[in-house]
N, C-alpha and C positions, 0 to 999 in steps of 0.2 A: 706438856712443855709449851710456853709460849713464843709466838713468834720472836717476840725479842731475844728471848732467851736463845734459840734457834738461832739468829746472828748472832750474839756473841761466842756461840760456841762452833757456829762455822770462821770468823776473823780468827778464832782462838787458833781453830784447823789450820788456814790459812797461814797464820804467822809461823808454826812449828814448820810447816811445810817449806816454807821460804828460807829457814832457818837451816830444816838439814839438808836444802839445795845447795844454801853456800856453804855448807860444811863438805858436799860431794866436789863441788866444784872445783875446791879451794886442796880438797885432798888430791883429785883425780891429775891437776895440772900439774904435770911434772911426774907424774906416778914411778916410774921405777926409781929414784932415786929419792933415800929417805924412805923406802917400805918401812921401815918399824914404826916411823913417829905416825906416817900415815895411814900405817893399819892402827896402831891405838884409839888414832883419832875417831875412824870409823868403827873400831869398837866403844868406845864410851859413847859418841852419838847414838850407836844403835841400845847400848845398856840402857840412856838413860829415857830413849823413846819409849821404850818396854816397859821401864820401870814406870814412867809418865800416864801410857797406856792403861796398866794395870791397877793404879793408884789412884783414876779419876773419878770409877763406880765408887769408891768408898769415902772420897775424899769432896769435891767440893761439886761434883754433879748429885751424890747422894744426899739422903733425906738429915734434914735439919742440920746441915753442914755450916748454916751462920748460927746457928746457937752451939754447935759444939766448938765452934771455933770462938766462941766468947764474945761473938755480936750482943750489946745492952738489951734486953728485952723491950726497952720503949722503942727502938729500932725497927724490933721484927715481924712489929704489927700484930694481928690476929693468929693464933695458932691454930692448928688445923683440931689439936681435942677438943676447943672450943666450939665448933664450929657449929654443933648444934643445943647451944646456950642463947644464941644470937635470934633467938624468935625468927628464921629461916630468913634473916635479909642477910643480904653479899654486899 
């Protein structure tokens, strides 16, 4: 992985983070009153973290995730089968 790549999947970190802070925050203030909407709440945040979680090795962190998602091939540059057709230049 590349550095860059490395930032955008630490902002990526960062923004879900920030996200299910004000989803705590926003639940927790007032808490006894309204338990049911605000345990929902905190269940579908935590369902869809998981869900998020689980779904990113296969989904767009994993291998040729812009060609199965229908990225154009003049797009996606050199592929890696190719790679030793290229007379060993990068």
């Amino acid at each position: 992985m590349d550095l860059h790549a490395a930032k955008m999947i630490g902002a990526g970190i960062a923004c879900i983070a920030l996200v299910a802070a004000a989803v705590l925050t926003r639940v927790l203030v007032g808490w006894p009153r309204d338990i049911r909407w605000r345990g929902a709440a905190l269940a579908g945040t935590g369902g869809f973290a998981l869900f998020f979680v689980l779904w990113l090795p296969s989904g767009p962190l994993g291998s040729e995730w812009a060609r199965r998602a229908g990225t154009p091939a003049a797009l996606l540059g050199h592929s890696h089968t190719h790679a030793g057709s290229s007379g060993g230049q990068r």
